[in-house]
Steps between C-alpha positions, in 0.01 A plus 500: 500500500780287672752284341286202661133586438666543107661165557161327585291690271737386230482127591141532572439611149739265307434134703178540665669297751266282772757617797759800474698651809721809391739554815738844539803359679710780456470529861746177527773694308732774530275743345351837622156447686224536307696343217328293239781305320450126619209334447340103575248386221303207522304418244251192434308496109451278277746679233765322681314139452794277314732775474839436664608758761720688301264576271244603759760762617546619168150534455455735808816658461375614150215653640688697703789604341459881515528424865769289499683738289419835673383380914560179605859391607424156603139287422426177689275276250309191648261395167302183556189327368216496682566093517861600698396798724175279630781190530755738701426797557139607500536602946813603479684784320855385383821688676740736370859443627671721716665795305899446498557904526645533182534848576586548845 
């Protein structure tokens, strides 16, 4: 199974969320190809309904913290109520910024 389909499966499980997008952009680093060591999640449940967003990352991140500990160098979180993503984001998937090549 790949670091991602673990990733969703994961997230799937834990939040039931109404909308989740896990993205592999390890191909926006300085990594070999095929890599799978950056990743984009965005996540809409209700788990995250009057939470504050750093408890919303902490929430995910505690669900995957084998991964964070053993896989993933870097994890993109975009959490949101299903109130928020319909408000701002329900067409659109939010952007990553351009890698700084930290190791180039």
């Amino acid at each position: 199974m790949t670091v991602a389909a673990v990733i969703e499966q994961k997230l799937l499980d834990a939040f039931t969320p109404s909308h989740l997008e896990v993205i592999n952009e390890s191909n926006n680093h300085n990594v070999p190809p095929g890599s799978e060591s950056h990743f984009k999640v965005v996540i809409v449940a209700k788990a995250f309904e009057g939470e504050r967003l750093i408890k919303r990352h902490r929430l995910v991140n505690a669900v995957l913290a084998d991964e964070l500990a053993q896989k993933i160098h870097a994890l993109a979180l975009h959490t949101y109520t299903e109130e928020q993503w319909q408000a701002h984001y329900a067409d659109n998937t939010p952007l990553s910024p351009n890698c700084a090549g930290g190791g180039k």
